[in-house]
N, C-alpha and C positions, 0 to 999 in steps of 0.2 A: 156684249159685255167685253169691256177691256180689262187683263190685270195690270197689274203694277208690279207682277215680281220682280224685275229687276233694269227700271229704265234707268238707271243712270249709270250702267257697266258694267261689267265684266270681265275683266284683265284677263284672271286665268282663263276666258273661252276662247279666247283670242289668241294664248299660249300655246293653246292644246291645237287649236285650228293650223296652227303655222308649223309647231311643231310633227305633227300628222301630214301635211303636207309636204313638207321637205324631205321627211324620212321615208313615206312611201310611196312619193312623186305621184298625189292624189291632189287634184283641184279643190283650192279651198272653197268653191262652192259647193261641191258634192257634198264635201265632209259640214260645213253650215247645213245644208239640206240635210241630212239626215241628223244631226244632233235637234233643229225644231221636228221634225219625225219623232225623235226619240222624246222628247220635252213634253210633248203634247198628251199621252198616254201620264202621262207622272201629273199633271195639271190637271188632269180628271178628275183625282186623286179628292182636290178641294170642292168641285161641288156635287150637289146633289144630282142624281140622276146619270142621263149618260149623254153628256152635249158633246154637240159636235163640235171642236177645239179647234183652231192653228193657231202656232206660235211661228214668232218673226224676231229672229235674231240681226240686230243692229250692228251691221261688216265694219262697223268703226269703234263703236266703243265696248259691245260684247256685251250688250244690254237688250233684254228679251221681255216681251209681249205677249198675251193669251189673247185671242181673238175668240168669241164663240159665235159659232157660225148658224142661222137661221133660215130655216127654207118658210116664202112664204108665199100662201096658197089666194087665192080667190075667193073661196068656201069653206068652211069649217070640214064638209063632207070628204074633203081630199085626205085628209088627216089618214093615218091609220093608226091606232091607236090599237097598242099589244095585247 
């Protein structure tokens, strides 16, 4: 499952990224990693259940992606189911 929240940009993450990194001489990768960390618990948020999420923020235009990630098995038997 792909979303669509927000592929066509985002100025202010881009602000905030650059901003955070000059002021606390912190790599704007780090701070990208951890803002899709932070993104991905909030995007739960829309669906049902409790999928496994990544978000992938775009280092150019500041535009973000839900991925839902899927493990799959061989057998149904593998499953655990709660």
């Amino acid at each position: 499952m792909r979303g669509k929240e927000s592929k066509e940009g985002n100025k202010e993450i881009l602000l905030v990224v650059d901003a955070v990194s000059n002021e606390k001489g912190v790599n704007k990768e780090v701070i990208f990693g951890a803002l899709e960390l932070a993104l991905a618990p909030a995007a739960k948020k829309r669906y049902a259940g409790d999928p496994d999420l990544r978000v992938a923020i775009n280092r150019r235009t500041g535009g973000y992606e839900t991925f839902r990630r899927w493990l799959v098995v061989a057998d149904a038997a593998q499953i655990d189911n709660p």
